[in-house]
N, C-alpha and C positions, 0 to 999 in steps of 0.2 A: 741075624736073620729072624731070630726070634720076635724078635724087638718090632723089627717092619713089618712083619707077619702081626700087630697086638696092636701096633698104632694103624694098619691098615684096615682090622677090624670093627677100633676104635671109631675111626673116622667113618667108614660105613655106616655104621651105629649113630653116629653123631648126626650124618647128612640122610639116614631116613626118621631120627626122630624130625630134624629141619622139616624135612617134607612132609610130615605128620602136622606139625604146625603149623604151615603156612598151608596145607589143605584144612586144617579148620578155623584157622581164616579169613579163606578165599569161602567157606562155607559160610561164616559169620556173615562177612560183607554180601554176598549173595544175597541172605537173606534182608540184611537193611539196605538193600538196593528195591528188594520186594516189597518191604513195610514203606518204604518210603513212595512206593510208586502208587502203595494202595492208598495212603495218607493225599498226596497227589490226586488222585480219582476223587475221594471223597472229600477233598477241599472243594474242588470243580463242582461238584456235585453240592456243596453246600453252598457256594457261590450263586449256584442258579437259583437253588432255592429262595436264599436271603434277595436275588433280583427278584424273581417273583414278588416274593411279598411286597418290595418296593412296588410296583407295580399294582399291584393290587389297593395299596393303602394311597398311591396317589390316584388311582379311579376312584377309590372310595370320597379320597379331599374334594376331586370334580364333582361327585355326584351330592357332596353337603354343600360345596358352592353352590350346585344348580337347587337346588332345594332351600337356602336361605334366597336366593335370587327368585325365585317361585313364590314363595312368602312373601317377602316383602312385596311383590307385582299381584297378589292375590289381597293383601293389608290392604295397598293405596285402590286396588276392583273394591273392595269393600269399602273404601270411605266413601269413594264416587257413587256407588250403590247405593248407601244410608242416607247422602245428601240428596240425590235425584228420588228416594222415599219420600224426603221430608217434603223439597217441593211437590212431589205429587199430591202429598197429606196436604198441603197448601194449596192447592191448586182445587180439588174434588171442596173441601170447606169454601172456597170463593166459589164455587158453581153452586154449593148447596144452598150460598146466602143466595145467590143471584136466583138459583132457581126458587127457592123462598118466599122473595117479593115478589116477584110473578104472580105467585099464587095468592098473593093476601089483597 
């Protein structure tokens, strides 16, 4: 009787350390269900960031296309510019001869 009485004890012993160890764990995993969910958040969260910046760096690509496109459409205003000069410098010189002999 003894005997049943020291293995029953035994066993007790045995099935509350069990339960001592499988509540820490169900504590352990708890909490890397929490790291993970935070890890989770703050992917998502880095995700939108890294969109943003996409985003941002392809307005910024639009807005140097539109500025070499601007340039260059301001380049060829300027050569049209510098040539309609030159006939004008050409044009006041032919008036100055003409109005010249008039006068002589």
């Amino acid at each position: 009787m003894q005997g049943a009485v020291n293995q029953a004890s035994e066993g007790s012993e045995f099935v509350s350390r069990t339960d001592e160890a499988f509540k820490k764990v169900a504590a352990i995993a708890s909490e890397a269900a929490r790291l993970v969910g935070e890890i989770a958040i703050a992917s998502k969260e880095q995700a939108g960031g890294i969109e943003q910046a996409n985003r941002v760096s392809a307005d910024m690509d639009k807005v140097t296309q539109q500025n070499v496109a601007n340039a260059q459409e301001l380049a060829s205003a300027s050569e049209v510019m510098n040539s309609q000069a030159g006939q004008m410098k050409d044009f006041v010189e032919e008036l100055g001869d003409l109005i010249g002999e008039k006068s002589a």
